[in-house]
N, C-alpha and C positions, 0 to 999 in steps of 0.2 A: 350736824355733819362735821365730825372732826377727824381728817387726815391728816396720818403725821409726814410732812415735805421733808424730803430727802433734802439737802444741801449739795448743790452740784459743782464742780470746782473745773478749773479753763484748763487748758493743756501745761499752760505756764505754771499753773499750780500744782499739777501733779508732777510736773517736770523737774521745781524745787525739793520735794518731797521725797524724789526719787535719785536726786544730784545729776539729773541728764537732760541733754537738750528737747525742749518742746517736740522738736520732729518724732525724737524717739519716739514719745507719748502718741504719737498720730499712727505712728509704724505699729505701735503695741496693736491701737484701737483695729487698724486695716486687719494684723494677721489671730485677733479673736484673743489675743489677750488679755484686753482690760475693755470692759463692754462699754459701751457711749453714747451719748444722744446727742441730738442734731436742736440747735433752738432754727425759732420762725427764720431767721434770717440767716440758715446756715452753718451756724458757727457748732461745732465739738466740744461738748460737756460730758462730768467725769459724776456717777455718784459715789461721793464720801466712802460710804459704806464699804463700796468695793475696791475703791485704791485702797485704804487700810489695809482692808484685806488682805491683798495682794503682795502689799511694802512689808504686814507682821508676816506671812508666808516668807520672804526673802530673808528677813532678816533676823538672824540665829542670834541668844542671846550670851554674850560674854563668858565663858568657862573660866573657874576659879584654879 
């Protein structure tokens, strides 16, 4: 049985990623932004996969 685990990253990590403050990140998750899981003890986690996402969506590459 071999699944492949996603990598889940804190608010603080997507927060850098995106140059804004954590809260942002929590405001995103609330208004269905950037989807997120909750671990055993509450806390907001981001998968990988879908920050990427989200940050190559935003962010347009350099014109010559």
């Amino acid at each position: 049985m071999s699944a492949a685990v996603e990598k889940l990253l804190t608010p603080g990590q997507v927060a850098a990623l995106f140059h804004v403050d954590p809260k942002t990140v929590t405001r995103w998750a609330h208004a269905g932004r950037l989807g997120s899981l909750r671990t055993p003890g509450g806390h907001r986690r981001f998968r990988e996969s879908e920050v990427m996402n989200l940050l190559r969506s935003l962010t347009t590459e350099a014109r010559r």
